[in-house]
C-alpha positions in Angstrom: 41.5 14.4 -26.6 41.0 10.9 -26.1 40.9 11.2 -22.6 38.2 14.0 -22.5 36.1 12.2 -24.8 35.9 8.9 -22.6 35.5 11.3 -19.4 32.5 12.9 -21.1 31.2 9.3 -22.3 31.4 7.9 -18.7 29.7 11.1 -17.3 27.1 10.5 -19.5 26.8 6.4 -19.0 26.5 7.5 -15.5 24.3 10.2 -15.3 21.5 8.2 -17.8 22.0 4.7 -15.5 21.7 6.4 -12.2 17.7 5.8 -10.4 16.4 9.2 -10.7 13.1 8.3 -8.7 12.1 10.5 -6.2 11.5 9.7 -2.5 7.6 10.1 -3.1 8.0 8.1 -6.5 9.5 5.1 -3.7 6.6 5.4 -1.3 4.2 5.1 -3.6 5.3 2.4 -5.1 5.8 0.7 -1.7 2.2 1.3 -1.1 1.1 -0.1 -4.4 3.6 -3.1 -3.7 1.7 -4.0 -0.4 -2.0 -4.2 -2.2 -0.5 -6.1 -5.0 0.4 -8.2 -2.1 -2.8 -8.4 -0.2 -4.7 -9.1 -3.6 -2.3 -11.7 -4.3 -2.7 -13.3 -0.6 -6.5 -12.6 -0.7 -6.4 -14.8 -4.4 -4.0 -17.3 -2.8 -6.9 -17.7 0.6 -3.9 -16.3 2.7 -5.4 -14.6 6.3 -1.8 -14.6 7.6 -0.5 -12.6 4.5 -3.0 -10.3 5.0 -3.0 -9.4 8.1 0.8 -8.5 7.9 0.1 -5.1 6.4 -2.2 -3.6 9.3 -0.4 -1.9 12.1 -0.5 -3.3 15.5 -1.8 0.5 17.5 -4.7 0.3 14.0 -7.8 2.4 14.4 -10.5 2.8 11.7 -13.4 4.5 12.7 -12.8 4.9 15.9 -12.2 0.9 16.3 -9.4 -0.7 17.0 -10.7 -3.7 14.8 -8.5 -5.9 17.4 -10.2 -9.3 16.6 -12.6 -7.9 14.0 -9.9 -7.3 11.1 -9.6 -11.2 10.8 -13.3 -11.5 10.6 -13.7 -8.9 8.2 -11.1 -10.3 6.0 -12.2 -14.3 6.6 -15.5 -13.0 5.5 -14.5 -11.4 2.5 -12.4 -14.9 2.0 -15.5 -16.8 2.0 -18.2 -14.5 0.3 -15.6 -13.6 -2.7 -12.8 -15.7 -4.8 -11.2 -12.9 -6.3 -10.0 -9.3 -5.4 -8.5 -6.9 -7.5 -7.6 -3.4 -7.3 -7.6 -0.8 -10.5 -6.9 3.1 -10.8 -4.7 3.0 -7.8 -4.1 6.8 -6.6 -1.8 7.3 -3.5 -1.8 10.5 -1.5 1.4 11.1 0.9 1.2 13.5 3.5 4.7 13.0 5.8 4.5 9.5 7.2 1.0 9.3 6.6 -0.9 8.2 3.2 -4.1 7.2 1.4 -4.2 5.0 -1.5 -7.9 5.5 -3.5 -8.8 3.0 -6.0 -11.4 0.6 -7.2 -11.9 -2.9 -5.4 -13.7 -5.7 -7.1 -14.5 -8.5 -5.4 -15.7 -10.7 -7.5 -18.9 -8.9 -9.4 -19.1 -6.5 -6.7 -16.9 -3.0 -7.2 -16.4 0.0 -4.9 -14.4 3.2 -4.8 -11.9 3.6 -1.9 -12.0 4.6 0.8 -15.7 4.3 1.7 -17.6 3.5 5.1 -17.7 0.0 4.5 -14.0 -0.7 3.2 -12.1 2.0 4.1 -10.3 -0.5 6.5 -7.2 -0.7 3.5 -6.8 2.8 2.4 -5.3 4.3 5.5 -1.1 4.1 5.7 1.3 4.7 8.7 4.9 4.8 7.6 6.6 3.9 11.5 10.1 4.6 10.2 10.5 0.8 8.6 7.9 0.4 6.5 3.9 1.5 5.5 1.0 -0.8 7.7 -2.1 -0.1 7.1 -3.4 2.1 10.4 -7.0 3.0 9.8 -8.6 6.5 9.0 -8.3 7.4 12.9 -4.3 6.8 13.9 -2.7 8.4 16.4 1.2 7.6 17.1 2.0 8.0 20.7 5.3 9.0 21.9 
């Protein structure tokens, strides 16, 4: 009886402890994770840790933003001190995702994704991790 009592007791110890999050659940919070990172790096006046997020092949309205994402993001590092992002909402569709939310800098708030911003609401997953890819991706073989 003993026995069957500390079966059932490790069954349940186990069963309670073990990471019931979903693979969704995961990507989401990846997502999240990555503009908790960017408001951090934009608070911190960090370009570099910026920039890391954005894919390499990104395209946002029909731009490939080559040279223009740094001077979108210097100029937000110069006209504002602080960013922050509330009401974060991501959407997952396969490897693709878009994160909504409100984005304060400073005084100034938007929802995302609009015209003018939309330029961080736009994921890729490539198979390692999300980068931001723009509203207008497309993954070549």
């Amino acid at each position: 009886m003993k026995k069957i009592i500390l079966l059932l007791s490790l069954i349940i110890f186990f069963s309670i402890s073990c990471d019931t999050t979903s693979p969704e659940e995961l990507d989401k919070n990846e997502i999240i994770d990555i503009l908790d990172s960017i408001q951090s790096n934009f608070n911190m006046n960090d370009l570099d840790g910026i920039m890391q997020y954005y894919h390499q092949d990104f395209n946002h309205n029909e731009d490939d933003f080559d040279w223009e994402r740094d001077v979108i993001w210097f100029t937000r590092l110069n006209d504002y001190d602080d960013l922050l992002f509330e009401n974060i909402e991501i959407t997952l569709n396969e490897n693709y995702a878009t994160a909504s939310f409100i984005m304060h800098l400073d005084e100034t708030s938007t929802d995302e994704p609009s015209d003018e911003n939309g330029d961080i609401s736009y994921f890729f997953y490539d198979f390692e991790s999300w980068k931001l890819c723009g509203n207008i991706f497309i993954v070549f073989p």
